[in-house]
N, C-alpha and C positions, 0 to 999 in steps of 0.2 A: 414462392412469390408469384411468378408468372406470368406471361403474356395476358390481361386483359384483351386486349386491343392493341390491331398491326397498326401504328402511328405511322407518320410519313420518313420520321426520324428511325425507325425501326426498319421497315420495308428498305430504307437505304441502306441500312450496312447489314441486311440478311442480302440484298442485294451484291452487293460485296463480297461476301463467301462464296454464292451462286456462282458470277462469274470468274474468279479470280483461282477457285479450286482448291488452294492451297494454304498454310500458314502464312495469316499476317501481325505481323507487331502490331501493340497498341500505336504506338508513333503513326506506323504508319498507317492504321486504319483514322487517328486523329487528322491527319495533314490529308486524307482524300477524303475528309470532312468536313474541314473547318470552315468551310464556306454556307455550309448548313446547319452545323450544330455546334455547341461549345464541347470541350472534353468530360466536363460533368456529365450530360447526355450520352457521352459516348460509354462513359465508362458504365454509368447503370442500365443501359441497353446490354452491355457484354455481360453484365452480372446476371441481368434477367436471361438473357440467351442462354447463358451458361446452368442457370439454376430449372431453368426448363429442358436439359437434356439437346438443344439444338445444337451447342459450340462447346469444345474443353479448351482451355490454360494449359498452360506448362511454363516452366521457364527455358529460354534462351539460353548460349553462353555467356550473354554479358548481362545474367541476371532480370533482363529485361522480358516482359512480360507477351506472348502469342499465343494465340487463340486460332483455330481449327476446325471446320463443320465437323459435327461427331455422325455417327454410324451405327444405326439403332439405340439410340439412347433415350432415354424417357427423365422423365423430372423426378423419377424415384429412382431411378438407378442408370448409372453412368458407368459402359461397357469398352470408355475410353483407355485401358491398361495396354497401351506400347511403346514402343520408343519412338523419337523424334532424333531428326537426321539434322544438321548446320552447317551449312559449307562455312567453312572459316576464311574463303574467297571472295564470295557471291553475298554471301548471309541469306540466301534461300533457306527455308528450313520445311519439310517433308515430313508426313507423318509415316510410318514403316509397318507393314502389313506384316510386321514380323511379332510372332507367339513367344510373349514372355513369361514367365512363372514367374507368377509375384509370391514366395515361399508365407506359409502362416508362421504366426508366431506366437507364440502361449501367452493365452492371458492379454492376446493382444486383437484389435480389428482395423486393418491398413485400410483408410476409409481414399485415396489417392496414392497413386506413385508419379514420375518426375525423371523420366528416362532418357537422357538425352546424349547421340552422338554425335559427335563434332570430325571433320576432316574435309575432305576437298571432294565436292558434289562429282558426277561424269559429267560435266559441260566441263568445268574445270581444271580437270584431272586430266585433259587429255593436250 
């Protein structure tokens, strides 16, 4: 699909990622929007981000949907393969610099994976 054109609706929630660093829920990148954009906006900006290599998805614990600046990734190929962390405290969630082996499997092509750990962050924990 692709970014044509950085809209003002666009530049705000790449803005968003910028500062903020971290995984945000759809929720909540809708409610530090909704005063600019409706959620239909939100949602196919996240599509376009995501289909251009800029942001990946994954799911949450409670199924609910976050998204995350990716890290060399291009609109042909998404090099986003590692786990995600969820304080079950905080609900902070952290992408994990940690090397996973996504195993092959015959006759098979894992075109995404969805790895996600759940416990109690270090702010938390202590």
């Amino acid at each position: 699909m692709g970014i044509i054109r950085k809209t003002k609706a666009v530049t705000t929630v790449l803005q968003i990622f910028e500062q903020k660093k971290e995984a945000q829920s759809v929720v909540h990148l809708i409610e530090l929007v909704k005063d600019k954009m409706n959620k239909t906006t939100v949602y196919r900006i996240l599509d376009r981000l995501e289909a251009d290599g800029i942001i990946h998805s994954f799911n949450g614990k409670d199924g609910l949907k976050w998204y995350a600046k990716c890290n060399g990734c291009s609109a042909e190929h998404h090099t986003d393969k590692h786990p995600h962390f969820q304080c079950t405290e905080c609900d902070k969630v952290e992408c994990l610099s940690v090397e996973i082996k996504i195993p092959s499997i015959k006759n098979h092509e894992v075109a995404s994976t969805d790895i996600l750990l759940t416990g109690r962050c270090e702010v938390c924990s202590v």
